[in-house]
SETOR-561306 format. One record per residue (C-alpha): residue number from 0; residue in three letters; x, y negated, z negated. Coordinates in Angstrom, 1 decimal. Layout:
[pt NUM, ala, [X, Y, Z]]
...
//
This chain:
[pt 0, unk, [-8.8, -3.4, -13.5]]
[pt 1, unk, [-11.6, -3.4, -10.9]]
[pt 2, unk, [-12.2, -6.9, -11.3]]
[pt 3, unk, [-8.4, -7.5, -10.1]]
[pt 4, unk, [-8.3, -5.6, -7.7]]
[pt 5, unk, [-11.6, -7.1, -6.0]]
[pt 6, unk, [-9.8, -10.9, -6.5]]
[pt 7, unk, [-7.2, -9.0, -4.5]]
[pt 8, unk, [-9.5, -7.5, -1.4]]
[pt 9, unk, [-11.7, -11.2, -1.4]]
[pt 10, unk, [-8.0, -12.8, -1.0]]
[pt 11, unk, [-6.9, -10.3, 1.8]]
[pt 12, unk, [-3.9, -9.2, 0.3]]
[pt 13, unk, [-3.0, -5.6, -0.5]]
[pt 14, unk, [-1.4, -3.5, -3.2]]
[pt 15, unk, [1.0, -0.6, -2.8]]
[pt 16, unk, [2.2, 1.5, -6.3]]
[pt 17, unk, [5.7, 2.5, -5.9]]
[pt 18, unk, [8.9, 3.2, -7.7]]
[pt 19, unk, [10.6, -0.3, -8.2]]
[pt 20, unk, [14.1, -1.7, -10.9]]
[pt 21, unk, [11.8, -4.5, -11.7]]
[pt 22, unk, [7.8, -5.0, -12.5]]
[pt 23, unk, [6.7, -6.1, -9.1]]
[pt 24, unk, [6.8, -8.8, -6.5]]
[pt 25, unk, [4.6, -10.2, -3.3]]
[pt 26, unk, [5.7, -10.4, 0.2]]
[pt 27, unk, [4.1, -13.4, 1.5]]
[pt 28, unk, [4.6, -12.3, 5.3]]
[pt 29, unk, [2.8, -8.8, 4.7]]
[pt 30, unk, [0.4, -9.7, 1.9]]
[pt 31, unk, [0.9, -7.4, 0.1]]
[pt 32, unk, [1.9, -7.0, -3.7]]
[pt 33, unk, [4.2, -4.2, -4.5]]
[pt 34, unk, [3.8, -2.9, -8.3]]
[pt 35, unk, [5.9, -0.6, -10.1]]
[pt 36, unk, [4.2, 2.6, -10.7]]
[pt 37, unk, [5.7, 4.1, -13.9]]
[pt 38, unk, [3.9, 0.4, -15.7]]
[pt 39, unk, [1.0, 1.5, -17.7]]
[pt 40, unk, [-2.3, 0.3, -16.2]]
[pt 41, unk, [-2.5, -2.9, -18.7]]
[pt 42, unk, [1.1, -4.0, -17.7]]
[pt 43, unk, [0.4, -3.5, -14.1]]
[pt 44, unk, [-2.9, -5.3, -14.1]]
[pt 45, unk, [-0.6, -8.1, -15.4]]
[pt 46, unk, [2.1, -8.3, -13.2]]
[pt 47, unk, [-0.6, -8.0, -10.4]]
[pt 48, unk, [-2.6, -11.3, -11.7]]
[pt 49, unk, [1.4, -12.9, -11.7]]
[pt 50, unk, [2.2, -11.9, -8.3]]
[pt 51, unk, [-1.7, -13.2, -7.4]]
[pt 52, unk, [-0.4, -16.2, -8.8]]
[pt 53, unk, [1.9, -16.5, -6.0]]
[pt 54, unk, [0.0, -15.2, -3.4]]
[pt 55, unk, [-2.6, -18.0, -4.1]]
[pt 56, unk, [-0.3, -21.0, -5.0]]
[pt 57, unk, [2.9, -20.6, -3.3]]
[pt 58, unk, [2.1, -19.0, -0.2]]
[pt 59, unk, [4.0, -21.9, 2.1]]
[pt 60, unk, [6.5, -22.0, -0.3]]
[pt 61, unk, [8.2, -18.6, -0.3]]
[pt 62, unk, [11.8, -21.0, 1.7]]
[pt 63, unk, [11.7, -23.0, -1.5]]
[pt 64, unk, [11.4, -20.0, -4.3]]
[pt 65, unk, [15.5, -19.5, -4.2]]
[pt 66, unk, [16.3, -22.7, -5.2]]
[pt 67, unk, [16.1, -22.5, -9.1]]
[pt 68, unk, [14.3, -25.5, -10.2]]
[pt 69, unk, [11.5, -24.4, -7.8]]
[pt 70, unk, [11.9, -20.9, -8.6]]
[pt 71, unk, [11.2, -21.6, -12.2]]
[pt 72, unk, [8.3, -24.2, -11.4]]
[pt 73, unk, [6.4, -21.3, -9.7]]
[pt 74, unk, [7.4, -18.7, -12.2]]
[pt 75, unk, [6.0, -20.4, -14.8]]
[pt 76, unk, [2.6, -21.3, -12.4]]
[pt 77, unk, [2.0, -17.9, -11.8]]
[pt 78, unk, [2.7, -17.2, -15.7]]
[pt 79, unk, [-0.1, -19.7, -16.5]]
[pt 80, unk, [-2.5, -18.0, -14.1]]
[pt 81, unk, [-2.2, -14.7, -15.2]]
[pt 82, unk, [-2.7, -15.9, -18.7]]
[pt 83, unk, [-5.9, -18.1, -18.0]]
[pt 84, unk, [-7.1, -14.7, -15.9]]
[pt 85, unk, [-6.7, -12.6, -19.0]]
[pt 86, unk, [-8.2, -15.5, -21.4]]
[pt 87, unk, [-10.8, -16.3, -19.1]]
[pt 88, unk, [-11.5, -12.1, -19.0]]
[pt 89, unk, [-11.6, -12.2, -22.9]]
[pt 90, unk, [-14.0, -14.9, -22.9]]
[pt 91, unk, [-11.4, -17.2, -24.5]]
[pt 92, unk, [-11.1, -14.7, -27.2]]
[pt 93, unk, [-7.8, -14.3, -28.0]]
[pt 94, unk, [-4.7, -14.8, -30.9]]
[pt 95, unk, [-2.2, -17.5, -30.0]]
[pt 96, unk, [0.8, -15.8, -31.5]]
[pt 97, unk, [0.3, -12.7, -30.6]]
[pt 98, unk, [0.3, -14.0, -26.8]]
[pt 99, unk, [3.0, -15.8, -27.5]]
[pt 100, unk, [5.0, -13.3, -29.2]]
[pt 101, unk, [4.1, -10.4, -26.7]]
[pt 102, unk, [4.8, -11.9, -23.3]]
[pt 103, unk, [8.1, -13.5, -25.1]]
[pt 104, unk, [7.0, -17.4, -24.2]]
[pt 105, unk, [8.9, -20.4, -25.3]]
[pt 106, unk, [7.5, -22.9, -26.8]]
[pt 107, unk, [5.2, -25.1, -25.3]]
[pt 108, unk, [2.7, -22.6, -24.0]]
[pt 109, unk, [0.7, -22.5, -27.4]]
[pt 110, unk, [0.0, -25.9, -25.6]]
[pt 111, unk, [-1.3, -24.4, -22.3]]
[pt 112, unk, [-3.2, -21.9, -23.9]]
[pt 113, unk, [-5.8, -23.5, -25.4]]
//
């Protein structure tokens, strides 16, 4: 977890824990990422690298994100960076189907995971 949470103070943006319905979001205009606190530390460390996702790649496209096509586009961009985060963490070690099966992707990622 350290690891994220330098990415996050080299990128300037800041984290807050707090009680949230979903798993977390980022607010562009205050950079910072809000996480749900009652997420076990290896869930939050991924919904952080997925909001980081956003904070890096969408950040002048936060008008855009409630149009669904877009929406999707940039959900699925900050999907694939938290994934090559983790892979890249594990040194590529890793089991496809179990990746697939526990962060419930469709197919086609098997594709962008390797």
């Amino acid at each position: 977890m350290d690891s994220v949470l330098d990415l996050l103070k080299r990128n300037g943006i800041e984290m807050i824990l707090i009680t949230l319905d979903n798993n977390g979001y980022y607010d562009p205009s205050l950079k910072i990422i809000f996480i749900n606190q009652s997420l076990n530390e290896e869930k939050q460390k991924e919904v952080i690298l997925h909001e980081l996702g956003h904070a890096l790649n969408h950040k002048d496209l936060s008008a855009l994100y409630n149009k669904p096509t877009f929406r999707f586009k940039m959900e699925n961009e900050a999907t694939s960076f938290m994934m090559k985060s983790l892979i890249d963490e594990s040194e590529g070690h890793f089991n496809y189907s179990d990746v697939i099966e526990n962060y419930n992707l469709g197919i086609g990622w098997e594709c962008k995971l390797k």
